[in-house]
N, C-alpha and C positions, 0 to 999 in steps of 0.2 A: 533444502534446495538452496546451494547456492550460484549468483550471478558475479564472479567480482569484475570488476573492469576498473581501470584506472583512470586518472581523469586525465585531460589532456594535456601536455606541455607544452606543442608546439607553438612558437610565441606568432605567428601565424594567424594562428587561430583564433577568430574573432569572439569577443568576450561573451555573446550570450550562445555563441556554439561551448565555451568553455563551462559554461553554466550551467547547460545540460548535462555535460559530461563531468560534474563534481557528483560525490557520494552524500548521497540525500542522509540530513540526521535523524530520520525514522529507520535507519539500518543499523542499528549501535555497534551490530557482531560483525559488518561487512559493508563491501563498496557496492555500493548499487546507484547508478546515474537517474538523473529524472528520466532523461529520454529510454531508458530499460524500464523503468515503471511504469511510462505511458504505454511500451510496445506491449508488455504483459498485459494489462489491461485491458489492451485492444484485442489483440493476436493471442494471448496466453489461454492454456488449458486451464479448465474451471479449478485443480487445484492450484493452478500457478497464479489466480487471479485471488483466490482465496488465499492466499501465500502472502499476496501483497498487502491485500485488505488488511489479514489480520496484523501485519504491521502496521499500516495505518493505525489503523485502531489502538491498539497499544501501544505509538509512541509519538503518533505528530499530534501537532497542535491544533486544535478544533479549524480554525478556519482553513489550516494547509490538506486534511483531511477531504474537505468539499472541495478545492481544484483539481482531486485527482478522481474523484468517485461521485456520485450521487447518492441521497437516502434510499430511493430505489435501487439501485446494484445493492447496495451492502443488504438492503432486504433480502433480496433473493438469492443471496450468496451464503447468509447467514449461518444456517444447518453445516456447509464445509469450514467454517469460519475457525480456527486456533487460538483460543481465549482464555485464560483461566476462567474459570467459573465466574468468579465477583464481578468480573468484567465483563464478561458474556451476560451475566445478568443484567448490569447496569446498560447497555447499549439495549439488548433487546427493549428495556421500560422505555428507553429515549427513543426508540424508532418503531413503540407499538408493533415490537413484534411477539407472535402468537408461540407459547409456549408448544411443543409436540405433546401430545395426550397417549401419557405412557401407558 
């Protein structure tokens, strides 16, 4: 799935509306704005929010990760989550989540 959008030019535009609209560095493959991160999150279908997550998760940095989410969302979102394994594993220990009992 992708979102791209470009970030703003117009010199107009006041610098924390510009801010919004730059391409967050947890997208490495594509432009995606804060303010489209925040709207998925909010408004987004549970895979478009699991979409986002697992980007979080595998590429911002510990603390820019909790401005966008909580440990509860990423709990309950978990199971749709796109993780390699090592990493899915590693987050589940961090957030005490319960393996499925195959």
């Amino acid at each position: 799935m992708q979102y791209p959008e470009r970030p703003s030019t117009d010199p107009k535009t006041e610098a924390s509306d510009r801010d919004l609209n730059e391409s967050l560095y947890f997208f490495p493959d594509q432009q995606i704005s804060e303010s489209r991160v925040r709207s998925i999150l909010q408004h987004g279908s549970l895979a478009e929010r699991a979409w986002v997550i697992s980007y979080l998760l595998r590429y911002a940095q510990w603390d820019d990760i909790w401005t966008y989410v909580s440990r509860d969302e990423v709990r309950e979102i978990f199971p749709q989550l796109d993780l390699p394994e090592n990493l899915q594993t590693a987050w589940a220990r961090m957030l005490k989540v319960e393996a499925p009992v195959a």
